[in-house]
C-alpha positions in Angstrom: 201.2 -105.0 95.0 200.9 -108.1 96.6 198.4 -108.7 99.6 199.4 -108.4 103.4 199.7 -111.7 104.9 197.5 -112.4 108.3 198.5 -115.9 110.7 195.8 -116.7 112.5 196.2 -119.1 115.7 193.4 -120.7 117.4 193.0 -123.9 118.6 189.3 -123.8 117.8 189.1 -124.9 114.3 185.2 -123.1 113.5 187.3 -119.9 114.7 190.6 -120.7 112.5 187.7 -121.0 109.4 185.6 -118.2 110.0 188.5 -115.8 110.7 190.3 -116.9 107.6 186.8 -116.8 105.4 186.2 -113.2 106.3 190.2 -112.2 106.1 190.4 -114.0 102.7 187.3 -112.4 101.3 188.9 -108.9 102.3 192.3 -109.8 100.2 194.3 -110.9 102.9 196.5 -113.8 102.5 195.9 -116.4 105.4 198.1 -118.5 106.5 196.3 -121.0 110.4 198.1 -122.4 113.1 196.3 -124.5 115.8 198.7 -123.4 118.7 201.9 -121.3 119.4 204.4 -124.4 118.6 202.5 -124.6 114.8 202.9 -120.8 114.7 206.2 -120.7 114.7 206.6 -123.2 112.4 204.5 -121.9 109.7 205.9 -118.4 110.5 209.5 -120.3 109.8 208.3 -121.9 106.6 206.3 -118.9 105.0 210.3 -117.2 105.6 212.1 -119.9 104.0 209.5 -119.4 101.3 210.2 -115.5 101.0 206.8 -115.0 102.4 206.6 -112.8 105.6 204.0 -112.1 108.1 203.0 -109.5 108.6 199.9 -109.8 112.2 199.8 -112.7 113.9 196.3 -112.8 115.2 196.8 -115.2 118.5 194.2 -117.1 121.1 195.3 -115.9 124.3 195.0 -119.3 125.5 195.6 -122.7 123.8 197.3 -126.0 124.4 200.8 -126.5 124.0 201.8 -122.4 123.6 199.7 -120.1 124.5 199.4 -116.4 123.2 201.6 -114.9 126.0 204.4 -117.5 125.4 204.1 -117.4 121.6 204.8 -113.2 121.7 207.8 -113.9 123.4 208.8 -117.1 121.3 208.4 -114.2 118.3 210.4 -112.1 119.7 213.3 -114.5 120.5 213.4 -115.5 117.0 213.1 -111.7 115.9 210.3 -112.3 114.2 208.7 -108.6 113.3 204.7 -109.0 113.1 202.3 -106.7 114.5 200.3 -109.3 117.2 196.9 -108.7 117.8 195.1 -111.5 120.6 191.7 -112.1 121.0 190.1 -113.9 124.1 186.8 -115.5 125.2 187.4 -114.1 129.1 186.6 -110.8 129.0 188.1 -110.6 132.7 190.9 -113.0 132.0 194.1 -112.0 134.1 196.1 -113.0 131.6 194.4 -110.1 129.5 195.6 -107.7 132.0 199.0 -108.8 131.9 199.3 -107.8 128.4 200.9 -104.1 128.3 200.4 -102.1 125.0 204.2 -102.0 124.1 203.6 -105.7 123.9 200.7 -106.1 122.1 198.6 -102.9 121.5 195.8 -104.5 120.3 193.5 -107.0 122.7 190.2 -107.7 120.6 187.0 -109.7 122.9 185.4 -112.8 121.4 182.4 -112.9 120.2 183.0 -109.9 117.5 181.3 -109.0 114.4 182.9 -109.7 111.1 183.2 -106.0 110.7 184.9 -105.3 113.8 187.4 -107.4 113.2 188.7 -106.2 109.5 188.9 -102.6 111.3 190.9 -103.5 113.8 193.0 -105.2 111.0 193.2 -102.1 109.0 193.9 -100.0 112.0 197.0 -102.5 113.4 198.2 -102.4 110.0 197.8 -99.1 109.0 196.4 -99.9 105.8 194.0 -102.3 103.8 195.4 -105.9 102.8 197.4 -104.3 99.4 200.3 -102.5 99.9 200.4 -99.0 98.7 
């Protein structure tokens, strides 16, 4: 079966490497976007391409569009990815605008390598090959 496919979008690029090392090394395809606008037009492109996506793992904040704004940019377009953010600001309001029908999943930067392909597995329901 072929392997789930993960965007990650961060404007940091050591976070955008690192992320897509350990996801990659899991079996993940990867596909990086350095802000909301470059999301959704990789998101566009990997469709075009018959490709989906299926998390979007998202920066709550970034120039251009942040993670609030690209969630609802997803949804607009009726895109259909699980969304998982991460965030530096631990006490960030923007965090605690984020309800769990709209994004279940908050995960805290820094995180262990481990942490993060668990919370993966767990918003996907499975491991990166489809059953």
């Amino acid at each position: 079966m072929s392997p789930k496919t993960i965007l990650i979008v961060d404007d940091e690029k050591e976070v955008l490497f690192s992320l897509g090392l350990v996801l990659r090394r899991a079996g993940y395809t990867v596909l990086e976007a350095g802000h909301g606008i470059e999301a959704l037009s990789v998101m566009t492109e990997a469709m075009r391409h018959g490709q989906g996506v299926d998390l979007v793992i998202t920066d709550l904040r970034m120039p251009y569009m942040g993670g609030p704004e690209l969630l609802a940019a997803i949804r607009r377009k009726g895109f259909g990815p699980n969304v998982m953010v991460m965030t530096g600001y631990a006490h960030d309001a923007s965090a605690a605008l984020w309800q769990p029908d709209e994004c279940p999943k908050i995960i805290y930067k820094p995180f262990e390598a481990e942490e993060l392909l668990q919370e993966v597995a767990g918003t996907l329901g499975r491991g990166p090959e489809v059953a």
